[in-house]
C-alpha positions in Angstrom: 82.4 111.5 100.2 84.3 114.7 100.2 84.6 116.7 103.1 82.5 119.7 102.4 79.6 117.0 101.4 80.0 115.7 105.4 80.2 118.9 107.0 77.4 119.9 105.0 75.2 117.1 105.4 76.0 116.4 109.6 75.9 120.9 110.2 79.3 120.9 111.9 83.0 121.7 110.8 85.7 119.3 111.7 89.4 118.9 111.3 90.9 116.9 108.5 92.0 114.4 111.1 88.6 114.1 112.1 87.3 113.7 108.6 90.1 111.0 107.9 88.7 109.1 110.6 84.9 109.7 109.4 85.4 108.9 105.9 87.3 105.3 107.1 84.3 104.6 108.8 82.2 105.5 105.7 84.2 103.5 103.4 84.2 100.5 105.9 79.8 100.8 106.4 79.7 99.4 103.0 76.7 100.1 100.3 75.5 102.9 102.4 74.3 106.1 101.4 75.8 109.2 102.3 72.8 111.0 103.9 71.9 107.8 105.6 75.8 107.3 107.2 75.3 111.0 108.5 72.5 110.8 109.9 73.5 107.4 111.8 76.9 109.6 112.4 75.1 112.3 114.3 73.2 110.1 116.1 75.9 107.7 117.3 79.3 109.3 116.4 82.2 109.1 118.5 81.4 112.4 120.4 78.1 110.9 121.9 78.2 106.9 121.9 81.6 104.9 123.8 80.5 101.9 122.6 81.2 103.5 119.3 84.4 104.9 119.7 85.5 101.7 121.2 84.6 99.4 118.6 86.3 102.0 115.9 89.4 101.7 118.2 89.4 97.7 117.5 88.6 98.3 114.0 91.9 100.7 113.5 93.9 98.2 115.8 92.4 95.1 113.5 93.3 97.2 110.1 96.4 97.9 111.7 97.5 94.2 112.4 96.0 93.5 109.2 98.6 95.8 107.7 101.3 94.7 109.3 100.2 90.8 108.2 99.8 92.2 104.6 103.3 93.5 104.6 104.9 90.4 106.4 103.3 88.5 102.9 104.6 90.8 100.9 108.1 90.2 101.8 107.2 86.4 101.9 106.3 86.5 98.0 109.4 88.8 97.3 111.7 86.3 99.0 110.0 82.8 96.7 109.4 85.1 93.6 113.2 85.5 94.2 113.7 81.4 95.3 111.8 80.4 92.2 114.0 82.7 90.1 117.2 80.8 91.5 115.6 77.2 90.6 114.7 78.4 87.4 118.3 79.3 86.4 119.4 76.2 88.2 116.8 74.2 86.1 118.2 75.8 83.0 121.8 75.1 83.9 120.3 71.4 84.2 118.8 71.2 81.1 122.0 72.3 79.3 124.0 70.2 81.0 121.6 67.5 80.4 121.5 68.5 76.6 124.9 68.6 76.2 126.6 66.3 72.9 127.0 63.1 75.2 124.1 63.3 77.0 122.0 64.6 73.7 123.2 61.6 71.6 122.5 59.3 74.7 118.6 60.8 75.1 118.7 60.7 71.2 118.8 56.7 71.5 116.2 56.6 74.0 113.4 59.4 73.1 114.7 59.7 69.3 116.3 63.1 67.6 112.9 64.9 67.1 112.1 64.5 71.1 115.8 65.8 71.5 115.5 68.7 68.8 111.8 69.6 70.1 113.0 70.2 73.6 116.2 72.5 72.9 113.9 74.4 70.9 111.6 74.7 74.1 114.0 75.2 75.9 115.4 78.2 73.3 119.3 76.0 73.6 121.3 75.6 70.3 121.2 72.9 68.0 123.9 70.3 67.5 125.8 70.1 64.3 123.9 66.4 64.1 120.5 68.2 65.0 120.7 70.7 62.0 121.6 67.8 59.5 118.7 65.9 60.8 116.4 68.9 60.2 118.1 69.6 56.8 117.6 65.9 55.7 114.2 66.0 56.6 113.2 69.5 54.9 114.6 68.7 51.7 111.8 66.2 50.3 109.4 68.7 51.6 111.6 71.5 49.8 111.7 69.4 46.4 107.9 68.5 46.9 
């Protein structure tokens, strides 16, 4: 609700401080109405009810430490967005090194050359010298076909 709507629905100007606070309390009723908030404004707004004021005081000091927790988890899921960057270049320097000639040809005698081929093409790495013939060997019936 806009200011000019208020003020013209509770019959009294106000400060745009004053509205700030108003329209906070408007967006936090919920599915309410705007003539209905008014009229529940004007009967029990801060001017006439201290039970009212107080509990908006709690509700600013709740959104305030609700703020402050919301920034705190921010910075948390900065720091292990930037943590799970690290591991994953530390897992790629893994896999390289684990893909490298000697350790290819001994992965190639346990999972077999397509296993090997398949996962440096995953893992976007360069084929071996072997790996290409392999490939070539195995394309050319299908190229002759």
């Amino acid at each position: 609700m806009t200011k000019q709507e208020f003020e013209a629905r509770y019959g009294k100007r106000m400060t745009d401080e004053e509205f700030d606070f108003i329209n906070e309390a408007y967006m936090a009723a919920g599915d309410i109405d705007k003539d209905t908030f008014c009229a529940e404004w004007r009967m029990h707004g801060l001017g006439e009810s201290m039970v009212v004021k107080a509990l908006a005081d709690l509700a600013l000091l709740q959104e305030s430490s609700v703020k402050a927790a919301n920034a705190e988890l921010v910075e948390q899921l900065a720091e292990l967005r930037y943590q799970l960057a690290e591991l994953r270049e530390q897992n790629d320097k893994l896999l390289s090194a684990l893909l490298s000639e000697e350790a290819a040809e001994a992965a190639v005698d346990i999972v077999g050359r397509e296993a090997v081929i398949l996962r440096r093409l995953e893992a976007d790495l360069p084929l071996s010298d072997d790996d290409k013939s392999y490939l070539a060997q195995m394309l050319k019936p299908a190229a002759q076909a």
